[in-house]
C-alpha positions in Angstrom: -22.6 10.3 21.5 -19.3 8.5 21.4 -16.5 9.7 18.8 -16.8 6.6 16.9 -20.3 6.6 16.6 -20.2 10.3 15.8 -17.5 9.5 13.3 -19.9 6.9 11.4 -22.4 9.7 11.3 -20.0 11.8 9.5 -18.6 8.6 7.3 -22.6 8.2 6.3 -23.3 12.2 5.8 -20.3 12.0 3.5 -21.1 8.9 1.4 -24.1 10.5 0.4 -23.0 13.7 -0.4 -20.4 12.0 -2.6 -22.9 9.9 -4.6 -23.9 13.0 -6.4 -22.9 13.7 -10.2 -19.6 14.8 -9.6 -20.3 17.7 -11.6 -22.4 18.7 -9.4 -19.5 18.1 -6.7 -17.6 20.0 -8.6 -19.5 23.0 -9.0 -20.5 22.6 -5.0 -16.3 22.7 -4.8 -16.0 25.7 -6.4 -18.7 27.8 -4.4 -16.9 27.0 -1.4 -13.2 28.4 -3.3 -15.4 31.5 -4.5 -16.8 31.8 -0.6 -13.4 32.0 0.6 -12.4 34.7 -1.6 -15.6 36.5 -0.7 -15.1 36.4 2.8 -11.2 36.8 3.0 -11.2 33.2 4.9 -8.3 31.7 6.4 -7.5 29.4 3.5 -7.6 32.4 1.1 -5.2 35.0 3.0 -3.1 32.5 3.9 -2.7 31.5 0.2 -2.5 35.3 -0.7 0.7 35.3 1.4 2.3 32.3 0.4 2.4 33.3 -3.3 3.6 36.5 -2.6 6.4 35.1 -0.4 7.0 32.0 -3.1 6.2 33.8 -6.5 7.8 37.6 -5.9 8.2 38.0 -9.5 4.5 37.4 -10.6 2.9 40.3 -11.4 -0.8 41.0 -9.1 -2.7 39.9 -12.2 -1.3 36.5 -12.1 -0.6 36.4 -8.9 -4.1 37.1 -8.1 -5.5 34.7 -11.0 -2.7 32.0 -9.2 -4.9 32.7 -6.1 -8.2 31.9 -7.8 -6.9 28.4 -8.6 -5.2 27.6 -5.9 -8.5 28.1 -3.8 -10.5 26.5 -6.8 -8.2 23.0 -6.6 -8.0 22.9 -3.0 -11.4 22.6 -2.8 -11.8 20.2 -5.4 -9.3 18.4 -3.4 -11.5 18.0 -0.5 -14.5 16.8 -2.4 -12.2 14.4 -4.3 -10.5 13.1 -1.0 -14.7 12.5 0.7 -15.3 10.9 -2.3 -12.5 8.3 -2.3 -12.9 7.7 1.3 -16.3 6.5 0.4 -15.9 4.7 -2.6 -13.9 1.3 -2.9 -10.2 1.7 -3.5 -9.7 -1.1 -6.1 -12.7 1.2 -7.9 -10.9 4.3 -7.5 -7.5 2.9 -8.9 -9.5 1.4 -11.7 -11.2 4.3 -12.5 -9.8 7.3 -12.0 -5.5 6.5 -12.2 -5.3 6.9 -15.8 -1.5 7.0 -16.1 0.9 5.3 -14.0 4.7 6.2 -14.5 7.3 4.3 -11.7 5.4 1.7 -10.8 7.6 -1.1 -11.2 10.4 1.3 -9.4 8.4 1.2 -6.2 7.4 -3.0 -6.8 11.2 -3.5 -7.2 12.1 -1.4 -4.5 9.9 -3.3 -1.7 10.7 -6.3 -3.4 14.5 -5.7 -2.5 13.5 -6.5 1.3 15.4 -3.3 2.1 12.6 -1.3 2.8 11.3 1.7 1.1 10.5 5.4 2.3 7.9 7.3 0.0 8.4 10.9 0.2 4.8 12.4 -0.9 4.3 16.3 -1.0 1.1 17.7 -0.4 0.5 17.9 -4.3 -2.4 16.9 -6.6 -4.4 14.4 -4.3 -1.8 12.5 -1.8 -4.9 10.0 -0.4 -5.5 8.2 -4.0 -1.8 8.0 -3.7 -2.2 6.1 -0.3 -4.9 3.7 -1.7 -2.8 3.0 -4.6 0.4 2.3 -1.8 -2.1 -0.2 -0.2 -3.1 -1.9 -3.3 0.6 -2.7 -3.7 1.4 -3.9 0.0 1.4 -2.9 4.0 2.2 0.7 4.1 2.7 2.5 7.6 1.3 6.2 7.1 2.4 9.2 9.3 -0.4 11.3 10.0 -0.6 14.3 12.7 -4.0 13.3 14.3 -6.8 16.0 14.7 -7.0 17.6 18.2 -10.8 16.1 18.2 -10.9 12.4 18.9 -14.4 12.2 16.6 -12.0 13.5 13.7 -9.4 10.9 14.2 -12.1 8.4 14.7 -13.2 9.7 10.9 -9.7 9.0 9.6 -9.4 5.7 10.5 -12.3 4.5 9.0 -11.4 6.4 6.2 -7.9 5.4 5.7 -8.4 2.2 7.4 -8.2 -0.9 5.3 -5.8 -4.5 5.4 -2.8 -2.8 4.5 -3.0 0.2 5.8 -1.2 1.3 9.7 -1.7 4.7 10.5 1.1 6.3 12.3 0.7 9.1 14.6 3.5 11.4 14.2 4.2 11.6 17.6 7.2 10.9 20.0 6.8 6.5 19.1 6.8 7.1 15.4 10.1 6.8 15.1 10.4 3.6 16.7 7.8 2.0 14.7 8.9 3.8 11.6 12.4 2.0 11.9 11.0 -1.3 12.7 8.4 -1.5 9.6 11.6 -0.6 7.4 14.0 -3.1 9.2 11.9 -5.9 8.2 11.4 -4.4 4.8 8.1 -2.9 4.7 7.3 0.3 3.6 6.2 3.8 5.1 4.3 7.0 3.4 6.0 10.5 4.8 3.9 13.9 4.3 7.7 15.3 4.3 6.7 19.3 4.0 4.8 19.9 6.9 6.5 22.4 9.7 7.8 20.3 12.5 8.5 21.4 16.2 11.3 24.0 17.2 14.4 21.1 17.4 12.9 17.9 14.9 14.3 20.0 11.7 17.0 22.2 10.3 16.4 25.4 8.3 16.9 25.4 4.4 15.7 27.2 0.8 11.8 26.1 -0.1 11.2 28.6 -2.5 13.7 30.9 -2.0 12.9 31.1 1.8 14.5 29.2 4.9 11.5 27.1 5.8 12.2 24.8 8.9 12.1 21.3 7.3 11.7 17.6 8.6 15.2 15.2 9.2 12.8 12.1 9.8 13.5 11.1 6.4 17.3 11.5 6.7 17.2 9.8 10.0 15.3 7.1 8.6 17.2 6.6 5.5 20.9 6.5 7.0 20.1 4.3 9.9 18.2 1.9 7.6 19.3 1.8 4.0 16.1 2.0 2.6 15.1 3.0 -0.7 13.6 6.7 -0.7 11.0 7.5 -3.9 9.5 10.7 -4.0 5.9 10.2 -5.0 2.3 11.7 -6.4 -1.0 11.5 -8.3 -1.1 14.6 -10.2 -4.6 15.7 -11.4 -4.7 15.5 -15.6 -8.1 16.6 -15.9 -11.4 18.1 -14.4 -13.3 14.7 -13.4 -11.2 12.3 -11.3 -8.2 11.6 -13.7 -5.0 11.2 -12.0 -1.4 10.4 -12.9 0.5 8.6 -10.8 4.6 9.5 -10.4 7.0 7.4 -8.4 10.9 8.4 -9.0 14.1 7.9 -6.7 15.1 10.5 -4.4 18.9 11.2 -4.8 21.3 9.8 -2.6 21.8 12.7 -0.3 18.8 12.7 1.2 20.5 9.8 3.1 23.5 12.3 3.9 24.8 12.4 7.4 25.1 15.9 6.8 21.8 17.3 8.1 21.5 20.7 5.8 22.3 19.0 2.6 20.1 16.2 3.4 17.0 18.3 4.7 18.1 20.8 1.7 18.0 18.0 -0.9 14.5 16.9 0.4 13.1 20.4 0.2 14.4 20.9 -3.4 12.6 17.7 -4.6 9.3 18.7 -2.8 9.9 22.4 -4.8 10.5 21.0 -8.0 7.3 19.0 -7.8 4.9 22.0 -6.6 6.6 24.0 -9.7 4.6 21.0 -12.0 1.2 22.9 -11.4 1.5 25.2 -8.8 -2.4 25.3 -8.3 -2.0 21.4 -6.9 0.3 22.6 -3.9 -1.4 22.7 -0.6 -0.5 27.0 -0.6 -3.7 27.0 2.2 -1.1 26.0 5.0 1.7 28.7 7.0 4.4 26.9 5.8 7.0 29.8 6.9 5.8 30.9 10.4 8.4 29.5 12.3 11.8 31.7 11.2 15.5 30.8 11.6 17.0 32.2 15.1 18.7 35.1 15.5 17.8 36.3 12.1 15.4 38.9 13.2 13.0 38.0 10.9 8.7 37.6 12.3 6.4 35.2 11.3 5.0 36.5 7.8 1.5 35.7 8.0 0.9 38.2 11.3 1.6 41.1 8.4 -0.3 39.7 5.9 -1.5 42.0 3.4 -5.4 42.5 3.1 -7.2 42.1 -0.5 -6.9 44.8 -3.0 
């Protein structure tokens, strides 16, 4: 079967898993969290390591009770994000965004024809955030795209809609990146991600040098644009989000790499630190490790489960 038509299988499976009380979602959601735990899966020793790196002074009680909801939100997170890929967005922003705080700083902003870059950490849920970007305008979205074409097939009919233009992060980006802010647009940036060995700079997330993006900087001092860090933070158990828009400070724009890249990671902490069970703690976010430092990738010697 072809990817696309395998992807419309999956669109389908999905749609009718998600038209199911979501309490019953819900409860399905936190199963899988509790499986993970159970089986010492990949999302929940790499989440195990990541608070001990980030959160040294917790005690194990809270560290461990940290753990339990990190793994309990991220899989509400994936049930929330099938279920609004399958149900209309105007719905979902209707619905579900309860608060909205910055809104008229991000209208203003692309009104100002100077083109705006939204910074959005992996926090709360980051794809009502990109329906909500849509609703406003075109929005070009860097994604990294699956390994498996029928997964990237999924995503675009996901994501896909009239305003949307996914963006593979790949070595073109740029140039398209540049030219949808040149004419004034506006583009969505997943902006704490690892990039590859020479596309970022070493600085303080957490406490830790974490090797961080410069596409924002590079984006922002070549084209003026507006950067606004930006999120939907979850304010309660069934589908009730906040949205957040608020300027970045001006030296994220700094020529200065470090203090740029440093300023980008410090906004991108001090939102995880809201509700640190809505950051995405299930990815190795340190594995890379600054040269010469003699330092190994932290998640090799990752403790087991008391």
């Amino acid at each position: 079967m072809k990817p696309h038509a395998t992807a419309k299988l999956y669109y389908r499976a999905a749609a009718l898993l998600t038209h199911l009380p979501w309490a019953l979602q819900r409860t399905l959601a936190d199963a899988v969290a509790g499986l993970w735990r159970l089986i010492n899966a990949r999302e929940s020793r790499v989440t195990r390591r990541n608070l001990e790196l980030a959160y040294p002074e917790l005690s194990e009680a809270d560290r461990q009770y940290l753990h339990r909801q990190v793994l309990r939100t991220t899989a509400r997170q994936a049930m929330e994000t099938l279920y609004l890929w399958t149900h209309d967005p105007a719905r979902n922003l209707s619905r579900h965004l309860q608060e909205r705080h910055g809104e008229a700083l991000y209208d203003a902003a692309l009104a100002s024809g100077k083109g705006v870059i939204v910074v959005a950490p992996h926090f709360g849920n980051w794809e009502l955030l990109n329906q909500w970007l849509a609703s406003r305008g075109p929005i070009a979205i860097v994604y990294a795209p699956p390994e498996n074409p029928v997964g990237d097939e999924f995503l675009q009919l996901c994501r896909g809609g009239d305003n949307v233009r996914q963006v593979r992060a790949e070595g073109p980006a740029v140039r398209q990146l540049f030219k949808v802010l040149k004419d004034g647009g506006a583009t969505g940036i997943l902006p704490d991600q690892q990039p590859k060995n020479g596309d970022g700079v070493f600085v303080p997330f957490f406490g830790i040098q974490a090797l961080t993006m410069t596409l924002v900087n590079r984006l922002a001092e070549r084209t003026g644009a507006t950067v606004l860090y930006a999120w939907c933070e979850r304010i309660g158990p069934n589908l009730e989000f906040a949205l957040h828009v608020e300027p970045a400070p001006a030296q994220i724009g700094d020529p200065d790499l470090q203090l740029a890249a440093a300023t980008l990671s410090a906004g991108i902490e001090r939102i995880a630190r809201r509700d640190p069970s809505q950051y995405q703690w299930t990815y190795k976010r340190y594995t890379l490790r600054p040269p010469g430092s003699g330092e190994h990738d932290p998640y090799a010697t990752a403790r087991h489960p008391h």
